[in-house]
C-alpha positions in Angstrom: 53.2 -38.3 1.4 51.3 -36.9 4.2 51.3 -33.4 3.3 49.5 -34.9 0.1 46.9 -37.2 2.1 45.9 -34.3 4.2 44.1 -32.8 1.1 41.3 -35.4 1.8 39.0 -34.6 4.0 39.6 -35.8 8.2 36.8 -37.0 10.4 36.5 -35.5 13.7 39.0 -37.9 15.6 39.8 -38.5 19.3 43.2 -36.9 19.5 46.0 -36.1 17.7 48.4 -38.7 19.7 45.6 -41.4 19.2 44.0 -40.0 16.6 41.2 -42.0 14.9 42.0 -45.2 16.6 39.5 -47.1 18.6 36.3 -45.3 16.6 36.0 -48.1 14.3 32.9 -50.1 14.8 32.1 -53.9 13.7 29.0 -55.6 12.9 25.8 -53.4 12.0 27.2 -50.4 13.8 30.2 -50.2 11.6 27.9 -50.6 8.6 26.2 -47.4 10.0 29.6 -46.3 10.8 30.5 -45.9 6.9 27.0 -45.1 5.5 27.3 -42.1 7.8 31.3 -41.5 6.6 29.6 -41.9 2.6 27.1 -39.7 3.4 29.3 -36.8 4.3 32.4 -37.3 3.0 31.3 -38.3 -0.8 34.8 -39.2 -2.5 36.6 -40.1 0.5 38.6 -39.2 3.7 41.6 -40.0 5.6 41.3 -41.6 8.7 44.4 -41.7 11.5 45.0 -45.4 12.7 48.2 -43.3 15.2 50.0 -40.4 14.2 52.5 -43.2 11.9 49.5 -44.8 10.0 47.2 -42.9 7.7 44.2 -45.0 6.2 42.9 -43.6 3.1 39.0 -44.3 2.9 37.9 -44.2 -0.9 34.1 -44.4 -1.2 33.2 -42.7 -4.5 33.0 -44.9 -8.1 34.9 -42.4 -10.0 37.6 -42.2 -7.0 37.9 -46.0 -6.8 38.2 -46.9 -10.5 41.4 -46.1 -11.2 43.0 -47.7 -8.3 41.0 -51.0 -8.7 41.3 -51.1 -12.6 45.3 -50.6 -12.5 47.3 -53.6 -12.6 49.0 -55.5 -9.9 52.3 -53.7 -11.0 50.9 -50.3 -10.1 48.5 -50.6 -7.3 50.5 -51.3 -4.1 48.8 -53.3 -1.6 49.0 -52.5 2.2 52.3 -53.9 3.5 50.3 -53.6 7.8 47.2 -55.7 6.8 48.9 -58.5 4.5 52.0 -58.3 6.5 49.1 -60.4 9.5 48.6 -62.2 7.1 51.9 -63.7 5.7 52.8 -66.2 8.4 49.4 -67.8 7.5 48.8 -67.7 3.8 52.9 -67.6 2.6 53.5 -65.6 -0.4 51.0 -66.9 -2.6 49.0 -64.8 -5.1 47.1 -62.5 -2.5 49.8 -61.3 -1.1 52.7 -61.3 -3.7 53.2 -58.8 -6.3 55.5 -58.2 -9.0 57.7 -60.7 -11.0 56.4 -63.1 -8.2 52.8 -62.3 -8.4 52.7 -62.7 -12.3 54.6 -66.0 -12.1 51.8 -67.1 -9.8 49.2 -65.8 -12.0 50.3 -67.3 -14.7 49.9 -70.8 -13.2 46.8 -70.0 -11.9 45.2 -68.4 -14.2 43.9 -72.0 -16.5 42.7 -73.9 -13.8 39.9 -70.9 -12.8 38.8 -71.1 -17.3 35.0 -71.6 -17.1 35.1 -74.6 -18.8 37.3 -76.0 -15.7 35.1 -73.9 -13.0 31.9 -75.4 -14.4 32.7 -79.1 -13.5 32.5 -78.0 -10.3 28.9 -76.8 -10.0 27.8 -80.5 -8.5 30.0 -79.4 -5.6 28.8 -76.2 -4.9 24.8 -77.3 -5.0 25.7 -80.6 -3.0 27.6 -78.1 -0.4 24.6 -75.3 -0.2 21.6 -78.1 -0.2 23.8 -78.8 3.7 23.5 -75.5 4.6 19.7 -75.8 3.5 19.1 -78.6 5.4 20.8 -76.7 8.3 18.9 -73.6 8.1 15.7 -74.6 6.8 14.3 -71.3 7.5 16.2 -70.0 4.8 14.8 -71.8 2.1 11.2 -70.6 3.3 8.9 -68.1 1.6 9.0 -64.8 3.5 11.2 -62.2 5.1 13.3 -64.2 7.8 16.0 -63.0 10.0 19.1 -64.8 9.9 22.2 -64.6 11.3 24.6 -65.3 7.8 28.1 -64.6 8.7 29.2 -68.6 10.2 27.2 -70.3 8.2 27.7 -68.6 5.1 31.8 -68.8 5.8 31.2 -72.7 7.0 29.9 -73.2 3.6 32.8 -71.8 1.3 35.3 -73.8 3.6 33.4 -76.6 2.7 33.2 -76.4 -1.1 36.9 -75.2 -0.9 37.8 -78.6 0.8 36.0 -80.5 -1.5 37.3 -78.8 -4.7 41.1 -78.3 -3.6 41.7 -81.8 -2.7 38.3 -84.1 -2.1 38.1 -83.6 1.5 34.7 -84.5 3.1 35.2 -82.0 6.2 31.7 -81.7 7.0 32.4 -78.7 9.0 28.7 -77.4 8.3 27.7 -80.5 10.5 30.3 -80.7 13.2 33.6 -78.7 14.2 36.6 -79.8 13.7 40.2 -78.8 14.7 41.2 -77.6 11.0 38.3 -75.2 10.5 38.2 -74.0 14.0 41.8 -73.1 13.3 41.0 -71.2 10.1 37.8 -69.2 11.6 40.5 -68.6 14.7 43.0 -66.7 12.9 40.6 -64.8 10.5 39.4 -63.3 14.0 42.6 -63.0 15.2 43.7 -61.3 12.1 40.7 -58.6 12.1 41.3 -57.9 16.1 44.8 -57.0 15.4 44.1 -54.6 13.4 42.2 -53.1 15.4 45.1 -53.1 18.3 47.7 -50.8 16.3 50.3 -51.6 19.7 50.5 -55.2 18.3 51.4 -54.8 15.2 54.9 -55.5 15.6 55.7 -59.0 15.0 57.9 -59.3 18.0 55.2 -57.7 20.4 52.6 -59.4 18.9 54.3 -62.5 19.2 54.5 -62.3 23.6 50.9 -62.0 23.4 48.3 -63.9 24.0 46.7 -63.6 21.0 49.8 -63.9 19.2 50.9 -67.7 20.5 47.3 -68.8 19.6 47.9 -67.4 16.1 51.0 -69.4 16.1 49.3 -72.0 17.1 46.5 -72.3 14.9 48.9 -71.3 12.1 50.8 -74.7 12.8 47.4 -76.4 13.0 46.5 -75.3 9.6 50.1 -75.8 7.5 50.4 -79.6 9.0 47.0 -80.0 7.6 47.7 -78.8 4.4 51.6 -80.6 4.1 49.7 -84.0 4.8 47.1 -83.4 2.5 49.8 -82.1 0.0 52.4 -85.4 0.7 49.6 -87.8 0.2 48.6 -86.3 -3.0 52.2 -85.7 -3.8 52.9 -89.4 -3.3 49.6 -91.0 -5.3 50.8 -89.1 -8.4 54.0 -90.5 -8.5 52.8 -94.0 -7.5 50.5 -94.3 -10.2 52.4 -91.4 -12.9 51.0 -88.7 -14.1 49.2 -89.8 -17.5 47.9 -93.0 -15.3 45.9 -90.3 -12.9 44.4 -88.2 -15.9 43.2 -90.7 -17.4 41.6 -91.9 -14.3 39.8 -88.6 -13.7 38.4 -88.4 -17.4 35.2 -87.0 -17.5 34.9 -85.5 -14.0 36.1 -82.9 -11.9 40.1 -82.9 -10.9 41.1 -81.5 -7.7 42.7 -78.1 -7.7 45.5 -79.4 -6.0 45.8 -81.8 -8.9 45.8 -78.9 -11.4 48.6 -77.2 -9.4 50.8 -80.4 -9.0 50.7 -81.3 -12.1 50.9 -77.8 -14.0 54.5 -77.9 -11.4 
């Protein structure tokens, strides 16, 4: 309740009608931003997205361990972030909870054993030796600037193409409409938040912003129900014991893993 969130500690804020809203920095400056918040506010402190949305700030080990060590049952997740979320990513395990989360997990949960994730190495070294060959500045001796964030999030796009379902994007090399798409609604997601008047659905959907979610959210789920029909239709052309015997001895597509487990 909020008489119960007011025992943390609150930041100096703008107003009480805006409250903390628009203070948030990005980048380095919102780095700073939090050091500074750590500094003087050791456990944690409530910050004031409007007058209808409290944001409890944690910092402190000891504050954060019970929350983070409790089990998906307990620990609510926040209903305004994941709610951006949910037109993109569905309910699947990141946003579920409950009966539904632990039916997820339990399918999930053999195709991440470490005898499974290991077969993959290959494709991780094979992915980071392109963003080497890139950046060759990065595999250099010495301090070096870099700028990390793109081409550090090009890279796991890549290896997660290649290990969900054996697609050579190589969107390290060259854009394409799918991961230009995906990097789109990440930053439309984050700037969102930031705009506490759009977080209504129906508002946010006769914005601007909100039909280019829509339509990079269509981009993205055709790709992913072609990819998944194909895949879908291979298996049952050839049966299932046909294709595992075929991929003896080398890495299986996660998307394998899940259609088959089904």
């Amino acid at each position: 309740t909020c008489r119960q969130l007011n025992k943390f500690p609150i930041p100096p804020w703008r107003n009480w009608l805006l409250g903390h809203t628009g203070m948030g920095q990005s980048m380095e400056q919102g780095l700073q931003q939090v050091d500074a918040l750590v500094a003087r506010y050791r456990h944690g402190c409530l910050w004031w997205g409007l007058p209808w949305l409290p944001i409890l700030r944690l910092f402190h080990p000891s504050t954060l361990r019970p929350l983070l060590s409790a089990s998906a049952f307990v620990a609510p997740k926040d209903e305004v972030f994941y709610s951006f979320l949910k037109p993109w990513l569905g309910e699947g395990l990141l946003l579920s909870h409950g009966q539904r989360w632990a039916r997820h997990r339990r399918l999930l949960t053999p195709a991440f054993h470490g005898d499974v994730l290991r077969d993959y190495l290959g494709i991780f070294n094979q992915s980071t030796r392109v963003l080497l060959v890139r950046d060759p500045m990065a595999a250099g001796e010495g301090p070096v600037g870099l700028e990390v964030l793109q081409p550090l999030s090009l890279l796991t796009l890549d290896t997660l193409q290649k290990c969900i379902f054996s697609h050579e994007s190589h969107c390290q090399e060259r854009p394409s409409e799918y991961i230009q798409a995906i990097l789109e609604l990440s930053s439309l997601v984050v700037r969102r938040q930031l705009q506490p008047l759009l977080h209504p659905w129906w508002l946010y959907s006769l914005s601007s912003d909100g039909r280019r979610f829509a339509h990079a959210c269509a981009t993205v789920h055709a790709f992913a129900a072609d990819v998944v029909q194909r895949r879908r239709h291979a298996l049952a052309c050839l049966g299932h014991q046909a294709w595992l015997d075929g991929h003896r001895g080398r890495s299986m597509d996660f998307i394998d893993l899940l259609l088959l487990a089904k």
